[in-house]
C-alpha positions in Angstrom: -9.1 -20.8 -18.0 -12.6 -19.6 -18.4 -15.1 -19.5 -15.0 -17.7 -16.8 -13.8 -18.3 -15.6 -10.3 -21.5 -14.9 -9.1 -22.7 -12.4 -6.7 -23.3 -8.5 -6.3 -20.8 -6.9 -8.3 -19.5 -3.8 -7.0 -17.8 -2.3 -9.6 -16.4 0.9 -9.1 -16.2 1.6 -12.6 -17.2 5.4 -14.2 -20.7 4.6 -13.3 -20.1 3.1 -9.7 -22.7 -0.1 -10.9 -23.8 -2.3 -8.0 -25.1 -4.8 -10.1 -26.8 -7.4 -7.2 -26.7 -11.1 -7.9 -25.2 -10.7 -11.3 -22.0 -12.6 -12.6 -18.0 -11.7 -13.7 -16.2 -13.7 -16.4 -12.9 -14.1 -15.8 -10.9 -15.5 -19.0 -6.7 -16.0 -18.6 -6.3 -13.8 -16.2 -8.6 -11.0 -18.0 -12.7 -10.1 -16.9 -14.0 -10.7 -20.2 -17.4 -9.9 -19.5 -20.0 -8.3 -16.7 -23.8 -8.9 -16.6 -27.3 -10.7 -15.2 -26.5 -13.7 -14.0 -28.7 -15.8 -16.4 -26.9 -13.5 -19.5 -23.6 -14.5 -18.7 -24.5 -18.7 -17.9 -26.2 -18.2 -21.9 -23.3 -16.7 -22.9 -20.7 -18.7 -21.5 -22.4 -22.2 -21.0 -19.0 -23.8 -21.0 -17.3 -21.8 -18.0 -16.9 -23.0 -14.5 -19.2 -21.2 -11.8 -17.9 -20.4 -8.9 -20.9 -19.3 -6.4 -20.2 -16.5 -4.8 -24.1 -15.5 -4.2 -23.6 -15.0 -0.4 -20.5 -12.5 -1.4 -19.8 -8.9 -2.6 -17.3 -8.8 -5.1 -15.0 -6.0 -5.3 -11.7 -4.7 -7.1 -8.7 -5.9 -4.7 -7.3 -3.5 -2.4 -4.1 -1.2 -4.0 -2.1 -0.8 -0.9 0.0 2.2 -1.9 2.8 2.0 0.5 3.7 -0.8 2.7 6.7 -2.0 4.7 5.8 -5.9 5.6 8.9 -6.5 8.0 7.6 -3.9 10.2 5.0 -6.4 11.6 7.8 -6.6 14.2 6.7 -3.6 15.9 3.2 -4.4 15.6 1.6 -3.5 19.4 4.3 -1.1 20.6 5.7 0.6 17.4 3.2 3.4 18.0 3.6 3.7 21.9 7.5 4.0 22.1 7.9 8.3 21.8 10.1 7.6 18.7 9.4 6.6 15.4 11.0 2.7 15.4 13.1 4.3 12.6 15.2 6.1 14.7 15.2 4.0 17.6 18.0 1.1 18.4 15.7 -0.3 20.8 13.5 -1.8 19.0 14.1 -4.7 16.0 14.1 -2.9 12.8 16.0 -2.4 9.8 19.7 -3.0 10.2 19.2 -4.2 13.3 17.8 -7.2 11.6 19.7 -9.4 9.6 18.9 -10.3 6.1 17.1 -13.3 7.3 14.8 -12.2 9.9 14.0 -9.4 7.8 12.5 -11.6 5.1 10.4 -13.9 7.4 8.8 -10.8 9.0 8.2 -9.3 5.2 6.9 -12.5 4.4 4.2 -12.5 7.5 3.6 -9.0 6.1 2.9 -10.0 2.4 0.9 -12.6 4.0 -1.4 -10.7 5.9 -2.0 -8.3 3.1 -3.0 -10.8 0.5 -5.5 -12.6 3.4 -7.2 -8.8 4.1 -7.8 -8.3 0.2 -4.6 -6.7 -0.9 -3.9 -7.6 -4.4 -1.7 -5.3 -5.3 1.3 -3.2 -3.1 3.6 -0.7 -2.6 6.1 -2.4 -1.3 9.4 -0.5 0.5 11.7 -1.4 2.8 14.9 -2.7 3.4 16.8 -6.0 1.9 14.2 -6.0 -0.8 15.7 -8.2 -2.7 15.0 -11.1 0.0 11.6 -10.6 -0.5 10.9 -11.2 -4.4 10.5 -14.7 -4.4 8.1 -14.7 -1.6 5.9 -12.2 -3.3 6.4 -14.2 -6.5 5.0 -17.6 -4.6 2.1 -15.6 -3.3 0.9 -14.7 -6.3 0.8 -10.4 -5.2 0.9 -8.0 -7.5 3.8 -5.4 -6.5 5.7 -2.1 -7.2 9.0 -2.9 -4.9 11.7 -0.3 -4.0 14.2 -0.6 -1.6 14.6 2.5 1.2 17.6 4.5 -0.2 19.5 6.9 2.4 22.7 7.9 2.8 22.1 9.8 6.7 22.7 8.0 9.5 19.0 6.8 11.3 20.3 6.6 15.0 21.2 9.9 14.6 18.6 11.9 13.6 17.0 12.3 16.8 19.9 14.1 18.1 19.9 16.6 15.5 22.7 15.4 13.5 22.2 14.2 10.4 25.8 12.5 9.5 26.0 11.1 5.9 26.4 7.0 6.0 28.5 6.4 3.0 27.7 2.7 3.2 24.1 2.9 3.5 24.5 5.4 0.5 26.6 2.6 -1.2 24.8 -0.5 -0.3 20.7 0.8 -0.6 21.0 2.3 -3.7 23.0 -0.7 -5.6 20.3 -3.3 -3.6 17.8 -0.8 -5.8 19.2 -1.1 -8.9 19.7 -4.9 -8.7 15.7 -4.4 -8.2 15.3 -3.4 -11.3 17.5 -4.9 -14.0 16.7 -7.8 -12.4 12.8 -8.2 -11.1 11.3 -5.2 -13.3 8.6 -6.8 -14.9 9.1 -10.5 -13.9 6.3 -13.0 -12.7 4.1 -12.1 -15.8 4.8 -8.8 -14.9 2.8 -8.0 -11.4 6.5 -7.3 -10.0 7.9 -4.0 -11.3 9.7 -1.4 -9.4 10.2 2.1 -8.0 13.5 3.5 -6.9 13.2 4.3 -2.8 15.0 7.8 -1.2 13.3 7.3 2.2 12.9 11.1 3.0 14.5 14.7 2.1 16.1 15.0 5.2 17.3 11.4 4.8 19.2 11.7 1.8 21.2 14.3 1.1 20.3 17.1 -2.1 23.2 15.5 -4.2 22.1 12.3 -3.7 18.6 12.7 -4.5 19.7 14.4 -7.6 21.7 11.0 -8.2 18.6 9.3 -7.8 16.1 11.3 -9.7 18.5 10.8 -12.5 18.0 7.2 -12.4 14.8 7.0 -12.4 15.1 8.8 -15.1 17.1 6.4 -16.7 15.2 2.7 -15.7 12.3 5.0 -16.8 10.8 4.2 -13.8 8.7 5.7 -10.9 9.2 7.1 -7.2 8.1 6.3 -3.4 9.1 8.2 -1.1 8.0 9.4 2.6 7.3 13.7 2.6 6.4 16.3 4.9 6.0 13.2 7.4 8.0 15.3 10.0 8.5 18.9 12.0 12.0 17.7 12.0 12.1 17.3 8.5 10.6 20.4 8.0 13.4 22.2 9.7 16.3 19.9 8.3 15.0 21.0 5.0 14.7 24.8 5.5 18.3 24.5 7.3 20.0 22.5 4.5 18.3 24.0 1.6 16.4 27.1 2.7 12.8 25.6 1.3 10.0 23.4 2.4 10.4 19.5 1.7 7.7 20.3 -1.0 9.6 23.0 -2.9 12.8 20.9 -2.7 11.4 18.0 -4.5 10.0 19.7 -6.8 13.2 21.4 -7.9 15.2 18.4 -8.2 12.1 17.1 -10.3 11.1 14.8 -8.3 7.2 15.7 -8.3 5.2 14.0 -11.0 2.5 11.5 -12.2 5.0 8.5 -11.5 5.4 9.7 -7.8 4.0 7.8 -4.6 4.4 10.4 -1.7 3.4 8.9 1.7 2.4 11.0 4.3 2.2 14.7 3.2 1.2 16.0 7.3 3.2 19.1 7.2 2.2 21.1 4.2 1.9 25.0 3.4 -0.7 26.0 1.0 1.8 26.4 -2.0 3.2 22.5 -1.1 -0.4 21.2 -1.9 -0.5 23.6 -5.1 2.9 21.9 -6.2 1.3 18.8 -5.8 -1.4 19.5 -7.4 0.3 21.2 -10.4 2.9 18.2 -10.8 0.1 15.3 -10.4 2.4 13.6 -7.5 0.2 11.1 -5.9 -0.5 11.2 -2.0 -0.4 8.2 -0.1 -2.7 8.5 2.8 -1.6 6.7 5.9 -4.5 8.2 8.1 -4.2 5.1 11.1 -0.5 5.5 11.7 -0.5 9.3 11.3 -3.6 9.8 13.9 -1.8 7.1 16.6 1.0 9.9 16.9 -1.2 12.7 17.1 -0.8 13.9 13.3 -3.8 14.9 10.5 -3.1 15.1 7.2 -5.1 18.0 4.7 -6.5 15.6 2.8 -9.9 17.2 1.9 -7.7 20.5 1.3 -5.4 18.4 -0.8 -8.0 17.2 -2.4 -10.3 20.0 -3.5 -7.5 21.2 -5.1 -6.9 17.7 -7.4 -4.0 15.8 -5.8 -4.8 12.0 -6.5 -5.2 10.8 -2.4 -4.6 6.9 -2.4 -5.4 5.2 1.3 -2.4 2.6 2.5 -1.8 1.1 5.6 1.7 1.5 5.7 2.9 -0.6 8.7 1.9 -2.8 11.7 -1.3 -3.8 9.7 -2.5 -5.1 6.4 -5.5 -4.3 6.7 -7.2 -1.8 5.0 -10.6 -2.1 6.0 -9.1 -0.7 9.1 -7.3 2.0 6.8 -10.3 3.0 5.2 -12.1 3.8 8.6 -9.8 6.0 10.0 -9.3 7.6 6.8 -13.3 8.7 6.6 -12.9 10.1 9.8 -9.7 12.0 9.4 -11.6 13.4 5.7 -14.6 14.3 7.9 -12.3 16.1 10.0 -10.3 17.3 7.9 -13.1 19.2 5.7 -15.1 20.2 8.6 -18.3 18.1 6.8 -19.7 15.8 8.8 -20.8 13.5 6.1 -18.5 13.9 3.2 -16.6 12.1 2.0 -19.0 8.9 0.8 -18.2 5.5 1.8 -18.1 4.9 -2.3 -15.1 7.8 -2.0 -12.9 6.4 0.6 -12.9 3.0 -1.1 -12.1 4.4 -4.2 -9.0 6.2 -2.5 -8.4 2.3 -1.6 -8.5 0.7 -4.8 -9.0 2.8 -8.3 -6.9 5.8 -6.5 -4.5 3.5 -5.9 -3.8 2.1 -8.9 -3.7 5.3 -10.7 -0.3 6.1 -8.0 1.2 3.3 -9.2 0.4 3.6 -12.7 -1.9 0.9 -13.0 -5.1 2.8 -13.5 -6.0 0.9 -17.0 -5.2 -2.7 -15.8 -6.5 -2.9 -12.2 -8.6 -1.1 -9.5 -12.0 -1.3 -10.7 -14.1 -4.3 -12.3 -14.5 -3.7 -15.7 -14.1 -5.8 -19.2 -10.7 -5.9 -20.4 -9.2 -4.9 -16.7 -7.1 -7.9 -15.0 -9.0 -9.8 -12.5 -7.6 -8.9 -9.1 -11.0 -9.3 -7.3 -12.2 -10.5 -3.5 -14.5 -11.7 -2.3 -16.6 -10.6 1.1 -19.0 -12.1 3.1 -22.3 -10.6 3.9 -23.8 -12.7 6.4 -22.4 -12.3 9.2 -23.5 -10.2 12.6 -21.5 -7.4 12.1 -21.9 -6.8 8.7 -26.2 -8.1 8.3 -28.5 -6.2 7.1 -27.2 -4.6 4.3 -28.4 -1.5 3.4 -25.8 -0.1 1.4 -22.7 -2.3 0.1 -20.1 0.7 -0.1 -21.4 1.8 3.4 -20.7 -1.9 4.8 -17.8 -2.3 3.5 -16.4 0.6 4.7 -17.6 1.4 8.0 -18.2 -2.5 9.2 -15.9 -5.1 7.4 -13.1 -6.9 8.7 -10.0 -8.6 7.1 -11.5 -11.7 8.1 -14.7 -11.2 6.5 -12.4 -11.6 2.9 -13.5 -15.2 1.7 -11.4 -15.3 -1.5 -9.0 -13.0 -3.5 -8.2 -13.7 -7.3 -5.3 -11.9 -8.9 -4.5 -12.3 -12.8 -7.7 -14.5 -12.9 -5.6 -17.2 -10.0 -7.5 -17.8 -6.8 -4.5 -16.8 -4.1 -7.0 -16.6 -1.0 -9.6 -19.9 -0.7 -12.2 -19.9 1.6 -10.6 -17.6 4.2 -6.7 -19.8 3.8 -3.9 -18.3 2.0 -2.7 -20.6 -0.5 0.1 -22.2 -0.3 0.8 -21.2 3.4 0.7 -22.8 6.4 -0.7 -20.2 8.8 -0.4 -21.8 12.1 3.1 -22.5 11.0 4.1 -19.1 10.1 2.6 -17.3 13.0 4.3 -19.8 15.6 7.8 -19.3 13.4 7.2 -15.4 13.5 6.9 -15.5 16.9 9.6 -17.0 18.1 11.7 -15.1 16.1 10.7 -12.2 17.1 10.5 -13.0 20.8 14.6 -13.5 19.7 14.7 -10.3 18.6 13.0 -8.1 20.8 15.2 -9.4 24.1 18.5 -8.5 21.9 17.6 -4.6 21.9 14.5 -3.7 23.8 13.2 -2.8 26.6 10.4 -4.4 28.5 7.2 -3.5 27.0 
């Protein structure tokens, strides 16, 4: 399949080209080449165009680390005084059955793909429902499944009980994972193993777990330093920061995707730093409970920061927004970082985390082409004055007109697909208007 899209071409490659009413060749799946519009129709007489001219294109969104299902909570999650982890009354986790899991992930995977995602961190529980729907969408994805082995419900008492069956029954749903999706659908699904949290998993089971990876050869995602409680947990049980503990067991390095990373002392960022663990930056959720992460701090002193959206939203736009201001106030500097920087953290940053940093995450030749497609006039976004500026401090999901991934158009003219979306929504709804009256309270 050979076609060429035409518009302004941001690239984010070494030299940060906007190339402005210029064209991409996309050939099976691969950009094949980049120039003036009238170079590339010369060059390529024969390939489809695909007229974009009203459009930015950009690299597709790398969202880090996601949980899709938790679109349950979307609204209330971040008003109920608990995180919906810990809480029996609201619908989450294993208070959702296989089933209703997978139709909220599904929504989820959904509404990532429509706001640009092409590529995810994807982490949560019964994984292994939600393969074939990522498969039928088309997304590109690094799955894991959340691995603990301490009782949830009780953590906010204080007690952390081990859960032999969670233990048991999260860590062998991760290795069917991988011996049995790494690498499948042309390879945009591989896999991570999961431990949710130190304090979630005990020392000897994270040791278990390391080892593993270890084995598959394979990478990390994880939640740390998310948590005072953890904090104390951690210095209780092992007499060390979260930080220092993971990095003992070996669970730093270039093939870990750390989410969160709040609570840090100055020697936790130099660990991070040293090790070349990745940071995934959830700067929306974090601020809506009253928490900043050091990101400017984290990163003057190297540690790749990737922006993600985590969960409740898909949308990174919105990610990237929050994110500028919590790096402006972070770093005390009212107009660092760029817009150019924070959608870096969203796309090239991100792909680097998941180990993807030659294939995807900027446009370049020889790079896969997981691209969208953005609007430029409309109100909100016209005029333009600076494309990296738009993008970041005005656009909306719905501004994304089309998303390519492998060279396939996934997202057409603002649809999804494949997918109904009336349909879904209406489904998702009433299933969760099931769920909610079986454990909450009235919000």
């Amino acid at each position: 399949m050979l076609f060429l899209i035409k518009g302004d071409i941001l690239t984010l490659n070494k030299h940060s080209e906007i190339l402005y009413q210029s064209a991409v060749v996309i050939k099976d799946g691969y950009i094949e080449a980049i120039g003036s519009y009238p170079d590339m129709i010369n060059g390529y007489p024969e390939a489809e165009v695909i007229d974009c001219s009203s459009m930015m294109i950009a690299p597709g969104f790398v969202n880090s680390h996601y949980h899709g299902a938790l679109v349950v909570n979307r609204g209330v999650g971040a008003d109920t005084g608990v995180p919906p982890l810990y809480s029996r009354n609201v619908p989450q986790g294993v208070l959702l059955t296989e089933e209703e899991c997978d139709l909220f992930n599904i929504l989820g995977y959904v509404e990532a793909l429509r706001a640009g995602n092409t590529c995810i961190g994807a982490n949560y529980i019964h994984s292994n429902r939600s393969l074939k729907a990522l498969e039928n969408l088309g997304l590109r994805a690094v799955i894991s499944e959340r691995i603990h082995n301490i009782d949830f419900f009780r953590v906010p008492e204080n007690l952390y009980l081990i859960d032999e069956k969670a233990q048991y029954e999260t860590l062998s749903k991760n290795i069917y994972l991988l011996e049995n999706w790494h690498g499948k659908a042309n390879g945009r699904i591989t896999c991570h193993f999961g431990p949710h949290a130190p304090d979630t998993c005990t020392t000897s089971f994270l040791e278990e777990i390391i080892s593993l990876a270890h084995k598959y050869d394979v990478g990390i995602t994880t939640h740390l330093a998310q948590s005072k409680m953890e904090l104390e947990e951690i210095k209780r049980r092992d007499g060390m920061t979260p930080v220092q503990l993971y990095d003992s067991l070996g669970i730093l390095g270039p093939k870990t995707v750390a989410g969160h990373c709040i609570h840090l002392t100055e020697e936790d960022e130099e660990l991070l730093a040293k090790t070349n663990t990745s940071v995934a930056h959830i700067p929306e959720g974090n601020l809506k409970k009253g928490d900043v992460a050091p990101i400017a701090s984290l990163e003057g002193k190297g540690v790749n920061v990737t922006i993600c959206t985590d969960s409740m939203s898909g949308s990174m736009f919105e990610s990237m927004r929050f994110g500028l201001a919590v790096h402006r106030l972070s770093s005390e500097k009212r107009t660092e970082p760029k817009p150019q920087h924070i959608l870096e953290m969203a796309t090239l940053n991100g792909a680097k985390a998941l180990g993807m940093e030659e294939e995807i995450g900027s446009i370049e030749v020889g790079k896969k082409a997981d691209l969208i497609a953005v609007k430029k006039n409309k109100f909100h976004l016209a005029p333009i004055v600076s494309p990296y500026g738009t993008l970041v401090h005005s656009a909306q999901a719905t501004d994304v007109e089309h998303v390519w991934i492998d060279g396939e158009w996934r997202v057409k003219h603002g649809q999804v697909v494949g997918v109904d979306e009336e349909a879904l929504c209406a489904e998702v709804q009433a299933l969760s208007d099931q769920c909610w009256s079986r454990y909450a309270k009235s919000y």
